[in-house]
N, C-alpha and C positions, 0 to 999 in steps of 0.2 A: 636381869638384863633389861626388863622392861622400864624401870624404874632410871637405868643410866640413860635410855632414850628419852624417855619424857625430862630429864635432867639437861639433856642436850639440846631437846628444844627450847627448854624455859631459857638456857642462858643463848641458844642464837636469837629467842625472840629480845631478851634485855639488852643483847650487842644492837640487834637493827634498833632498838628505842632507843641507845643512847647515841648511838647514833646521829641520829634525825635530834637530840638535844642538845648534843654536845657545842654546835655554834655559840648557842644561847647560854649554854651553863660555863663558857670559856668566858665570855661576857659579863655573864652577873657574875663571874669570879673577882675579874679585874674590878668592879663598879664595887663592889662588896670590902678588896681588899684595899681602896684608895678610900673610901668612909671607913675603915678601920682604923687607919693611920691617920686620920684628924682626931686631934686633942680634944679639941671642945668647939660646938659648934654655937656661934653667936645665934642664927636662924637656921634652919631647916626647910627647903619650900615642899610644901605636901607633893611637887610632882618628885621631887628627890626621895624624899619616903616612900613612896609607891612604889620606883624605883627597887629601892634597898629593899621593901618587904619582897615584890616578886623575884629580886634576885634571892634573897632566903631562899623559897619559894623553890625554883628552880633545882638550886645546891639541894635542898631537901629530896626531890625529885629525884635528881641523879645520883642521892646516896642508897636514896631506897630501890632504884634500878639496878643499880654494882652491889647490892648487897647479896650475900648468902644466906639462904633459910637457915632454921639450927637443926631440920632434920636431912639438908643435904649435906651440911658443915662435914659430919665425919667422913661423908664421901670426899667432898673437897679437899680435906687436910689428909687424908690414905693418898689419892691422889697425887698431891703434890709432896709428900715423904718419897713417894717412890720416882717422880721425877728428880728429887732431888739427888738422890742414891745414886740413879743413872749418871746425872751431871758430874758425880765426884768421881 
C-alpha cells in the first residue's frame, strides 16, 4: 500500500510539472514540427538553432516527465488491464 502512495504522489507531482510545461512544450512542438517539414535549408540563423535545440530540449523534458519507471511499469500495466476489463 505504501509503495501505491508514493506512486501517487510521484505521478501528481509529474501532472503539476507538466503542467507548468506544457505551454512551452505545445510550442517547441509546433517550432520543432515546421523545421521538420523543410527540405533543405539554404542558412540557418544561429537564433533559429537555439530555438530548435531548446525546443529538443523541452520535447525531451516532457518525455521524461510522462514517462514510467520499469519498476512501476508492472503496476501501471496490472492497473490499466483491469480498467480495461471493467470498460468491456
Amino acid at each position: 500500500m505504501r509503495g501505491t502512495l508514493a506512486g501517487e504522489k510521484v505521478a501528481e507531482q509529474k501532472l503539476a510539472a507538466f503542467e507548468r510545461l506544457q505551454p512551452e512544450c505545445e510550442a517547441s512542438f509546433r517550432f520543432m514540427h515546421e523545421v521538420h517539414r523543410q527540405r533543405r535549408f539554404a542558412t540557418l540563423p544561429v537564433a533559429e538553432m537555439v530555438h530548435y535545440l531548446h525546443a529538443l530540449w523541452i520535447c525531451e523534458c516532457k518525455d521524461r516527465i510522462l514517462s514510467v519507471s520499469k519498476s512501476s511499469r508492472g503496476l501501471w500495466c496490472n492497473g490499466t488491464e483491469k480498467w480495461l476489463k471493467i470498460k468491456k
